[in-house]
C-alpha positions as CSV (number, residue, x, y, z in Angstrom):
1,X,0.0,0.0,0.0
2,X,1.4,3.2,-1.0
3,X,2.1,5.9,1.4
4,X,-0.7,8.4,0.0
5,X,-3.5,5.4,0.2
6,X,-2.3,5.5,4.5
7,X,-5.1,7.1,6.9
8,X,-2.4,9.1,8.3
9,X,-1.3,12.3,9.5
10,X,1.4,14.4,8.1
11,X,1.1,17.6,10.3
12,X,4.0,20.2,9.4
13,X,4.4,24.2,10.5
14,X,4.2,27.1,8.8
15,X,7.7,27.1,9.3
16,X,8.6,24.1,7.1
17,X,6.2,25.4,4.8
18,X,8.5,28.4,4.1
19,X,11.7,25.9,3.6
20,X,10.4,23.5,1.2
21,X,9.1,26.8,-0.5
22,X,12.6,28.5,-0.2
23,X,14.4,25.6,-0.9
24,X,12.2,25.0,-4.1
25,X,12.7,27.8,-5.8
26,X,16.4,28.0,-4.7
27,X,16.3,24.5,-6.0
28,X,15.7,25.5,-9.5
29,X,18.0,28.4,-9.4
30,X,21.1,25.6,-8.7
31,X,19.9,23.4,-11.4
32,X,20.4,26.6,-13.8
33,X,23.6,27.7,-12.6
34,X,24.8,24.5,-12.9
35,X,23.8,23.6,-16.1
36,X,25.7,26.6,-16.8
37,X,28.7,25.5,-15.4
38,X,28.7,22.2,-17.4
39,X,28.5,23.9,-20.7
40,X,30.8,26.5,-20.0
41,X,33.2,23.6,-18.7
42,X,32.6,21.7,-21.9
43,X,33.0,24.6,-24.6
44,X,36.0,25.6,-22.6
45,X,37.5,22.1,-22.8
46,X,36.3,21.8,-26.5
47,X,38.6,24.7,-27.9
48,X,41.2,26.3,-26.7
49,X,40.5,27.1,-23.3
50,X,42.5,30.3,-22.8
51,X,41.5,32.2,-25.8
52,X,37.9,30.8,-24.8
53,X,38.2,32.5,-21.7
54,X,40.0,35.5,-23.1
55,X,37.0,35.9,-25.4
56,X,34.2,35.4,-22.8
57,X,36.1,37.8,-20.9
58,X,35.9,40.5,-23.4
59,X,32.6,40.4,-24.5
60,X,31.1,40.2,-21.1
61,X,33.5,42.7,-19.7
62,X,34.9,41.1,-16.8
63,X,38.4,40.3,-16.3
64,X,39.4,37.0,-16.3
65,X,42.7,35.4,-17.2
66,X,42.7,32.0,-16.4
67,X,40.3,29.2,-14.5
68,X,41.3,26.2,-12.7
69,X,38.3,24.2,-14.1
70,X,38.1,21.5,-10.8
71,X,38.3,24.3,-8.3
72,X,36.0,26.4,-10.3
73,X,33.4,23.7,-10.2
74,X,33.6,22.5,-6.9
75,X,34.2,26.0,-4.8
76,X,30.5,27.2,-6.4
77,X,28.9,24.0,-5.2
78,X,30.6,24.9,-2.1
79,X,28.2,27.7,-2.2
80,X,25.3,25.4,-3.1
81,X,25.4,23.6,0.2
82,X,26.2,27.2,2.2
83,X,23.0,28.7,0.7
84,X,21.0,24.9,1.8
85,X,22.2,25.5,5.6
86,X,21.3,29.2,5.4
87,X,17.9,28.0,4.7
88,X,17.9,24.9,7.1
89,X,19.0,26.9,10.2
90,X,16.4,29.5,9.6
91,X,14.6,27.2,9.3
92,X,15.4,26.2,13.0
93,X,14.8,29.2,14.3
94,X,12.1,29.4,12.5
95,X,9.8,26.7,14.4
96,X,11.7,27.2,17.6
97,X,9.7,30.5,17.8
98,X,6.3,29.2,16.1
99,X,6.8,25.7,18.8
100,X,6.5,28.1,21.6
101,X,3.0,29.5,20.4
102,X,1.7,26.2,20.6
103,X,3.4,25.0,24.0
104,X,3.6,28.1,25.9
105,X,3.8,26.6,29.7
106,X,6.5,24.0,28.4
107,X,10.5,24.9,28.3
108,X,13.0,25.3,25.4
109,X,16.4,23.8,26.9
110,X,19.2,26.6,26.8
111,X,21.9,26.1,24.0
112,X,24.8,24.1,25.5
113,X,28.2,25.2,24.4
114,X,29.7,23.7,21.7
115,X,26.0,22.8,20.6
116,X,24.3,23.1,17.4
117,X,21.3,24.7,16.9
118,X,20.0,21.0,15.6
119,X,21.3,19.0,18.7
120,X,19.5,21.5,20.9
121,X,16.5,21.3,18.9
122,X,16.4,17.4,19.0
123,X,17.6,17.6,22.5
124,X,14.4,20.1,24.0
125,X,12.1,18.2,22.3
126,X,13.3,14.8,23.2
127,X,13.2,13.5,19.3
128,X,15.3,10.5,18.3
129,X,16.3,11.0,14.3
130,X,18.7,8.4,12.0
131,X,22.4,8.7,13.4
132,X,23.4,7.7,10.4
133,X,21.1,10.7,8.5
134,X,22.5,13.0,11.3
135,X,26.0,12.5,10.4
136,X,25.2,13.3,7.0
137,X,24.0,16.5,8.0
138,X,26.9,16.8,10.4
139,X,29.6,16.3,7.4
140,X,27.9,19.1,5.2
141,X,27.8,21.4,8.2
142,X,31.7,20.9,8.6
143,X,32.2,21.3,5.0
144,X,29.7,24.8,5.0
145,X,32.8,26.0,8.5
146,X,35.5,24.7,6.3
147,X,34.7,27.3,3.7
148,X,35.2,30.5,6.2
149,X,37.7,29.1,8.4
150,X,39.6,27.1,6.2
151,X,41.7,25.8,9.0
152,X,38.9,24.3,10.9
153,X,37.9,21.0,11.4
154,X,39.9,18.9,9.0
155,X,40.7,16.3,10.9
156,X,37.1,15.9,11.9
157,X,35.9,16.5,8.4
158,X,37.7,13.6,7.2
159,X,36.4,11.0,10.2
160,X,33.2,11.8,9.4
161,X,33.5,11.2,6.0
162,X,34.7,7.8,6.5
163,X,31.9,7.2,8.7
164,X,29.3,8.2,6.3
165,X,30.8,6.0,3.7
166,X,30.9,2.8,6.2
167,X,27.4,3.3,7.9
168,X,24.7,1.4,6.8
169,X,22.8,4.5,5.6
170,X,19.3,2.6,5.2
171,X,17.6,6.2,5.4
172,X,19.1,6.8,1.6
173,X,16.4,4.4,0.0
174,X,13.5,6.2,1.7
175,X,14.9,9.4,0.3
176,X,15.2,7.8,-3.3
177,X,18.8,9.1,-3.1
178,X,21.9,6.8,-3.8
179,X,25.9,7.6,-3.2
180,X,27.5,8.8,0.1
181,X,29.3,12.7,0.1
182,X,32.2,13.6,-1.7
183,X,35.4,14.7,0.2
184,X,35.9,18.3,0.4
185,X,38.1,18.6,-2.6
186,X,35.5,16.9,-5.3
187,X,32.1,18.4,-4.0
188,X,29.7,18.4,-6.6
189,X,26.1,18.7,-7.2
190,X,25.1,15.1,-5.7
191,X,26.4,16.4,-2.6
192,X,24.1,19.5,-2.7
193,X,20.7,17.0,-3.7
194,X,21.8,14.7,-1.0
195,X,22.0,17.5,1.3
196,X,18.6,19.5,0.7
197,X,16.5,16.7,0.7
198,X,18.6,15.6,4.3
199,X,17.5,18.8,5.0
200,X,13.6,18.6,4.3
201,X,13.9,15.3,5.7
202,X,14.7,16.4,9.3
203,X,12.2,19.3,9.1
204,X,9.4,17.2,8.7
205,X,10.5,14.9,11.3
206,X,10.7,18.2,13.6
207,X,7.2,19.3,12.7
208,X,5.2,15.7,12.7
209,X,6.8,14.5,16.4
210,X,5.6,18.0,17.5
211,X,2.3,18.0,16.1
212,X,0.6,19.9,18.9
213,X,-3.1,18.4,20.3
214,X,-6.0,18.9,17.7
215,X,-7.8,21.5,19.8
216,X,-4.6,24.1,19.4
217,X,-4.5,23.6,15.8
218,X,-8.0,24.2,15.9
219,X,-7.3,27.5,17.9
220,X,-4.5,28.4,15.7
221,X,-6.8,27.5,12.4
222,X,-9.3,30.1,14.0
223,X,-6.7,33.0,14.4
224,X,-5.5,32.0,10.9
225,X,-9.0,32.5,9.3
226,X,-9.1,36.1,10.6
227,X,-5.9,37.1,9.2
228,X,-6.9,39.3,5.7
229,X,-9.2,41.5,6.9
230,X,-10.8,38.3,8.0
231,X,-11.6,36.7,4.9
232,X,-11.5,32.8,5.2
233,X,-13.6,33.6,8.2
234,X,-16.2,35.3,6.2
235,X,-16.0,32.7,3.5
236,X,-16.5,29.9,6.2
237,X,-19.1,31.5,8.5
238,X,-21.0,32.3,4.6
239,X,-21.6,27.9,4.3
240,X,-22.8,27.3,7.7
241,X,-26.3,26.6,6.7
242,X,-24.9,24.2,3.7
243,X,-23.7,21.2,5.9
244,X,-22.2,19.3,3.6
245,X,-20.3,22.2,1.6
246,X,-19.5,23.8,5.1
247,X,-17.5,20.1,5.8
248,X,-15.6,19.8,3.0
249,X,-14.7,24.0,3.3
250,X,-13.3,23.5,6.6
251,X,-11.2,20.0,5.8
252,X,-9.7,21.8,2.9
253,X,-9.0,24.9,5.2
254,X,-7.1,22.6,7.9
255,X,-5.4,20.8,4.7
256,X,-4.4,23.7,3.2
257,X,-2.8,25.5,6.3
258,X,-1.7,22.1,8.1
259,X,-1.1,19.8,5.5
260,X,-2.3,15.9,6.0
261,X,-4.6,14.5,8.8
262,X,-5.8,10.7,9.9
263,X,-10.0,10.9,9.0
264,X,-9.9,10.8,12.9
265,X,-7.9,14.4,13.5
266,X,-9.6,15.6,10.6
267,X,-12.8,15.3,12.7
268,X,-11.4,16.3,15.6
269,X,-10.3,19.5,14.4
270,X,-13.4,20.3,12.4
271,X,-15.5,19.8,15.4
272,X,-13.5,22.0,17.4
273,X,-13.2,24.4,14.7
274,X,-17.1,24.7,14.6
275,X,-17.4,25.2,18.0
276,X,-14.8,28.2,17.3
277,X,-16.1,29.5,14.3
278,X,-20.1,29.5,16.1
């Protein structure tokens, strides 16, 4: 049975919402660029590549003499998985802030030091993730320090690589991805697909072993619908004498803003969501 046929929940925040939205369209921004880079590699290596250059250089008006083609490649990719964490610790953030809307009375363990803001994360809210994923994560991070402190963390850099390589790494199938990273010399644009969908990955987890109880979301739902000038609330309170077109107006609403729910949730939230909305 596929995973869309399950009556299950799939509950995610606002705030991974705006990642997998950030992350698409910065997705198809990297895909462009490096198309680019490919053909520009290949024409170079095709002719000439200094005149090439030379020629490039003068019709596009900026100076460049020569291009070390592997350095070239793999210092922009380096970029590629900079931009990713950018995203992935805003990310962080992010829910940290919208978590505490939802569990006001309950505490966010301070930051240890030498902690990341992911380790604290899993650590406050107590959530048990793939070691195998996490040191996935953990090598990309390095990688990301490496590039402004290029004295840091070589030594670990390299264990962790090893490790990644030897590990079981059974998480890989579920992602549909394949390979393990590339050392930091030969980074390349695997490295940045393994790394964004790691990335979405451990968001979701974040969000669906925090789903807060049915009756907040229902709260939150109701606060949500008067955003606008208030206009899902107007639309909603409008099908209140149409029961059947009310139902299916408010499931779609919760879908919508929430994402997935079990038929059991889904009622839940509806019912509390009338009682709201009365």
């Amino acid at each position: 049975m596929s995973d869309r046929e399950l009556d299950i929940t799939k509950f995610s925040y606002e705030s991974y919402r705006k990642l997998k939205k950030n992350l698409g369209e910065f997705d198809a921004v990297v895909e462009c660029n490096e198309i680019a880079i490919r053909e520009f590699i290949e024409k170079a290596q095709a002719k000439d590549a200094g005149d090439y250059i030379k020629n490039l250089s003068f019709k596009h008006r900026v100076k460049v003499d020569a291009v070390d083609f592997i350095k070239f490649g793999s210092r922009i990719r380096h970029y590629y998985l900079t931009s990713v964490f950018q995203q992935s610790e805003q990310f962080l953030k992010d829910f940290k802030e919208e978590w505490k809307l939802y569990f006001p009375n309950k505490e966010w363990l301070e930051i240890k030091s030498g902690e990341t803001i992911l380790q604290n994360t899993l650590r406050t809210l107590s959530l048990r993730i793939s070691s195998d994923l996490i040191e996935f994560y953990e090598y990309y991070r390095l990688v990301r320090n490496h590039m402004s402190h290029n004295d840091r963390d070589i030594d670990k850099l390299r264990s962790l690589l090893r490790k990644t390589q030897e590990n079981k790494n059974e998480f890989l199938s579920d992602l549909n991805l394949s390979g393990t990273p590339n050392s930091l010399e030969t980074i390349g644009f695997d490295d940045f697909l393994i790394l964004t969908n790691i990335v979405k990955h451990i968001a979701f987890s974040i969000c669906s072993q925090s789903k807060p109880d049915n009756n907040k979301i229902a709260e939150a739902l109701f606060e949500h619908s008067k955003k606008n000038n208030g206009s899902a609330y107007k639309g909603l309170k409008k099908l209140k004498n149409n029961e059947k077109r009310y139902n299916n107006a408010l499931k779609s609403f919760i879908i919508t803003t929430f994402g997935r729910f079990s038929s059991t949730d889904i009622e839940e939230v509806v019912s509390e969501l009338k009682r709201l909305l009365a």
